[in-house]
C-alpha positions in Angstrom: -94.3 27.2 -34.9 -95.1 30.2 -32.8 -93.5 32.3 -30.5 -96.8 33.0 -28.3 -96.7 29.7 -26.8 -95.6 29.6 -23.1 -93.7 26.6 -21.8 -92.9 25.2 -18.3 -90.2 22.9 -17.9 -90.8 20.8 -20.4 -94.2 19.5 -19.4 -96.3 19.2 -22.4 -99.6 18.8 -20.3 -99.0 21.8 -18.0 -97.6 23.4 -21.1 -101.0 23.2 -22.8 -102.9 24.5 -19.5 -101.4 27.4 -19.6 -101.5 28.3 -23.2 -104.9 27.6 -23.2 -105.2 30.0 -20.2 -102.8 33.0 -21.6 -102.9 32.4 -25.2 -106.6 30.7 -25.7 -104.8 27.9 -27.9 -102.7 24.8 -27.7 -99.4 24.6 -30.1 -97.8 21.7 -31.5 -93.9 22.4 -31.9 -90.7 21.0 -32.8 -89.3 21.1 -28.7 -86.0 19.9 -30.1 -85.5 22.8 -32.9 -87.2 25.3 -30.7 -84.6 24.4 -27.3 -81.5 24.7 -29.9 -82.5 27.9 -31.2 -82.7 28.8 -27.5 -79.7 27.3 -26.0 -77.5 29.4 -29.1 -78.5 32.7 -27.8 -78.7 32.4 -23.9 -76.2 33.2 -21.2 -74.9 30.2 -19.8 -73.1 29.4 -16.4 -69.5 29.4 -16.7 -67.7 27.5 -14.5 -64.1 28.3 -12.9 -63.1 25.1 -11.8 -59.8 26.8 -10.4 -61.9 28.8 -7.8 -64.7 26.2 -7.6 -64.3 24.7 -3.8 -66.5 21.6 -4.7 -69.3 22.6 -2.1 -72.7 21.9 -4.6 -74.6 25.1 -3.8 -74.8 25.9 -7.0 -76.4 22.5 -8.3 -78.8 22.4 -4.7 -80.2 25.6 -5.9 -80.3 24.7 -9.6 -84.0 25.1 -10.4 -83.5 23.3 -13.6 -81.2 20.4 -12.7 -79.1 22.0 -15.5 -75.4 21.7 -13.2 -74.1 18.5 -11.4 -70.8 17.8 -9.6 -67.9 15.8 -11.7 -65.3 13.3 -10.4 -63.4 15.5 -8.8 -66.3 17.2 -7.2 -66.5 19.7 -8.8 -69.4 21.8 -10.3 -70.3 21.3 -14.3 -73.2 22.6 -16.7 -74.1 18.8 -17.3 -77.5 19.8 -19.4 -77.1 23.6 -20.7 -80.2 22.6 -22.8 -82.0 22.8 -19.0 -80.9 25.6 -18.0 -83.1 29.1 -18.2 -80.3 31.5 -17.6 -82.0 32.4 -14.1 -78.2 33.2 -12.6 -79.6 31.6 -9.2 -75.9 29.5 -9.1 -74.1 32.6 -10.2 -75.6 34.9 -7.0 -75.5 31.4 -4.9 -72.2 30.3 -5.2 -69.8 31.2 -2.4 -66.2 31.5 -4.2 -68.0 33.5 -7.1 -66.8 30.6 -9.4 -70.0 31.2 -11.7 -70.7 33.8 -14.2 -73.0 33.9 -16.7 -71.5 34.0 -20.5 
């Protein structure tokens, strides 16, 4: 495993492309391992569900699909493994509900 290789969302054909392109090689890694190493040491949305007004900005402008809404409508970090600390939902979200932790 290296730490050269470039990734975009998960696509392991487009992934390849563009190492080939920045890097000059392909790499074959262990996504799994590699995305739970990741997801330990990343900022994560944090959701105030007291302040959260159930509007879905934050999961409309979710680049990642990383937040949906619950039952009671209101925003949740359904796949933090998705998520790429971007802090688009944080700046987004009207009743400043979200902050990255």
């Amino acid at each position: 495993m290296t730490s050269h290789s470039v990734w975009y969302n998960n696509n392991v054909e487009k992934d390849n492309e563009i190492n080939k392109k920045v890097v000059g090689k392909t790499f074959k890694c262990d996504r799994e391992y590699v995305m739970k190493k990741e997801t330990k040491n990343k900022k994560l949305p944090v959701i105030k569900r007291d302040w959260c007004k159930g509007c879905g900005i934050c999961v409309e402008f979710c680049p990642q699909d990383a937040l949906s809404m619950d039952d009671m409508e209101k925003a949740i970090l359904e796949y933090p493994e998705k998520c790429n600390s971007c802090g688009i939902c944080e700046l987004r979200c009207p009743d400043l509900a979200i902050e990255l932790e």
